[in-house]
N, C-alpha and C positions, 0 to 999 in steps of 0.2 A: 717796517719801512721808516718810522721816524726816527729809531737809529742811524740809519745810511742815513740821512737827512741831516742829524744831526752830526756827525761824524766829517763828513762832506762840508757840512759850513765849518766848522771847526778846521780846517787843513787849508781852506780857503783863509781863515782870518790870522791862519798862521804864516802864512806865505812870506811873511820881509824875515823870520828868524827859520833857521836851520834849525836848532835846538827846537823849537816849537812843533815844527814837520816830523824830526825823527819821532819825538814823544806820543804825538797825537797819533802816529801812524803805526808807532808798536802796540799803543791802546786799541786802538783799531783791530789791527790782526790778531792780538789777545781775547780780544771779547769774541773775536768771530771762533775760535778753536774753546773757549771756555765748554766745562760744563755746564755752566749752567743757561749760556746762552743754546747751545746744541748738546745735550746728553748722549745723543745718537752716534757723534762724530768718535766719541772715545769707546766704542765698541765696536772694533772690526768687524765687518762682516763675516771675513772667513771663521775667525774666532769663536763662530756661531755656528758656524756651517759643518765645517769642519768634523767637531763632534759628534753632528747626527750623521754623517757619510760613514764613519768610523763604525756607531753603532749596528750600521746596513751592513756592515763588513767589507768595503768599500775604502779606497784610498783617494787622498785629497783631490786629484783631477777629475773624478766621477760626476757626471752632473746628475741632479736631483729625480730627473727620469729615469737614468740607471738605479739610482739608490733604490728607490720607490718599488721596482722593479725585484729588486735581490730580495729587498724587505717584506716582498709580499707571498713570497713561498712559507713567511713565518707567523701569518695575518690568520688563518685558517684554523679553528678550534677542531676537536674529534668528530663534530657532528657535521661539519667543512661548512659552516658557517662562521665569519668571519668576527677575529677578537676585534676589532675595531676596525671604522669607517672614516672618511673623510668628508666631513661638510662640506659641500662647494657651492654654497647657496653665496657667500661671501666673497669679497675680492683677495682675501685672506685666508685660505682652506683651512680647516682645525679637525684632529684629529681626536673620535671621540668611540671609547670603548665600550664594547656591544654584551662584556662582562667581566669577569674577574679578569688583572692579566696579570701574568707571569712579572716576575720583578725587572728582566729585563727588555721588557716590553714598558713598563712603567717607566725605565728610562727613556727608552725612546722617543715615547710621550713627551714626558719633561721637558727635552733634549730640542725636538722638531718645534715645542710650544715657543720656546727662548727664540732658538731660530726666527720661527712668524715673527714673533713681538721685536725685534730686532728689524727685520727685514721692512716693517711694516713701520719702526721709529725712522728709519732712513728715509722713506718714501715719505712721509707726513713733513719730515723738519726738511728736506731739501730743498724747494725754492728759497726758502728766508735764507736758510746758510750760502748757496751757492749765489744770490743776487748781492749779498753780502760780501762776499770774496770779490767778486766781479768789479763791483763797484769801488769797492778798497784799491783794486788794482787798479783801476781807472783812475782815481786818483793819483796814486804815486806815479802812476805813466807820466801825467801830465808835470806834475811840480819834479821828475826826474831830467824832464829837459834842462830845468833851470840849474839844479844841483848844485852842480860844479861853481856856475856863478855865486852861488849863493853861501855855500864853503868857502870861497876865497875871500868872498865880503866878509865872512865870521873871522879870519886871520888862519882858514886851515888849509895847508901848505905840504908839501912832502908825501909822506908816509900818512899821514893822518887824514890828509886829504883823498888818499887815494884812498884807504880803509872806508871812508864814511862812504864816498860814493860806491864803495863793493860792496859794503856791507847794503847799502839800500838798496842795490842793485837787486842782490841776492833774495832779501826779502818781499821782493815783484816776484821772482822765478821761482820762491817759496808757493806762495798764493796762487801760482798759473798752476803749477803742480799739483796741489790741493784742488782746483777746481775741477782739473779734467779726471781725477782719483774718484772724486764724490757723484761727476759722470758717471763713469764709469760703473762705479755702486749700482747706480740706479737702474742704471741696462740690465747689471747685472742679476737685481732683485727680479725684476720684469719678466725677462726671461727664466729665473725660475717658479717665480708662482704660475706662468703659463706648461713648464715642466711638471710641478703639482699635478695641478690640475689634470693634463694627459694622462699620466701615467697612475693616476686612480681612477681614471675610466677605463683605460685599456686592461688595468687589474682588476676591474668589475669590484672596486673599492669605495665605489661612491656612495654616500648616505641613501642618496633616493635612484641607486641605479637598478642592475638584474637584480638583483639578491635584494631589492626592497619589493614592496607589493604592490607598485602602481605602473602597470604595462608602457612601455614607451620614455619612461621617464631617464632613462638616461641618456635618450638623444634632448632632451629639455633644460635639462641640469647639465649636458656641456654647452648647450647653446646659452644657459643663463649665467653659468661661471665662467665664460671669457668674455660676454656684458659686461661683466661685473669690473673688468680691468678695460678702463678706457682707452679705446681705440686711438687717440692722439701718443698717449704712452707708450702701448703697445711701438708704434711705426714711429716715433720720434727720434728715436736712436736707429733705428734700420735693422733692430731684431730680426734676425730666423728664424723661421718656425722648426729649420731641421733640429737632429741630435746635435751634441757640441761633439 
């Protein structure tokens, strides 16, 4: 937050020059898409996704309930106890094997672990990036009033004048675009660890479900692992519980 803070006084004290505004305001939106301010932001989601749907044998529009689903006809060892379980003691399920597994299973592994860890860097760095975006925009909102005035006090006129104010224009509708993206992300992650989650109960996949040795416990372990993902979360974006 002392970023925005600092950033914000900064655009304020630059207010009598143009050249000071555009400058402070590119630094601005560069820090907010850096790596090293957000890591999260330059690994797509689907980018991650993707690949484990693939390895369900599943194409990109599949959600993580159907994947979960396909994949679990291939979970079952000779003695039909299952090559691997799904922790849901976490708000973050992890996939963990019950003995040797096949190499392409070992993918899978790998594949869904990136996935979490990804899914799970979006969800941790999201307020800071996205109160960051907000507020960058808020800014420029305000000193885009002036613009125009403020370009023609500098002597810019014509063509040039019209370039800076589009080009400033542009980079507000850049940021608004970014923000409702990284939304969006976030629903999206939401809804699918709540997908997760289902569909390793409904596959009797669960660490501590039937197939473990404590009676009852799989009604226990779903009521603990959607705990575990906070109800404001959950309902903040107007998530469905249906299929997609």
């Amino acid at each position: 937050m002392l970023h925005l803070v600092h950033y914000r006084n900064q655009l304020k004290l630059s207010s009598s020059s143009l050249s000071s505004v555009l400058f402070v305001f590119n630094t601005t939106t560069c820090f907010i898409f850096s790596s090293d301010s957000n890591p999260s932001f330059h690994v797509p989601l689907q980018n991650a996704i993707v690949p484990f749907k693939e390895l369900c044998g599943l194409s990109a529009v599949a959600n993580l309930k159907q994947c979960i689903l396909a994949l679990s006809s291939r979970l079952t060892g000779a003695d039909n106890n299952p090559l691997l379980v799904f922790n849901l003691k976490d708000q973050y399920p992890t996939m963990e094997p019950q003995s040797l597994l096949p190499e392409v299973l070992k993918k899978v592994v790998t594949t869904y672990d990136m996935m979490i860890q990804t899914s799970k860097a979006l969800l941790e760095n999201f307020e800071g990036v996205y109160d960051r975006i907000l507020l960058t925009q808020k800014a420029a909102m305000e000193f885009h009033e002036n613009l125009h005035d403020m370009a023609v006090k500098e002597g810019l006129k014509g063509r040039k004048l019209t370039k800076a104010v589009e080009s400033f224009t542009w980079n507000i509708t850049i940021l608004k675009g970014q923000a409702d993206l990284l939304k969006h992300a976030k629903s999206e992650v939401q809804e699918n660890l709540k997908q997760i989650h289902y569909a390793a109960l409904t596959c009797n996949l669960s660490k501590d479900g039937p197939s473990g040795s404590t009676a009852g416990s799989e009604s226990r372990t779903r009521q603990r692992s959607l705990d575990a993902i906070p109800e404001k979360a959950m309902a903040e974006d107007g998530l469905s519980e249906e299929d997609n």
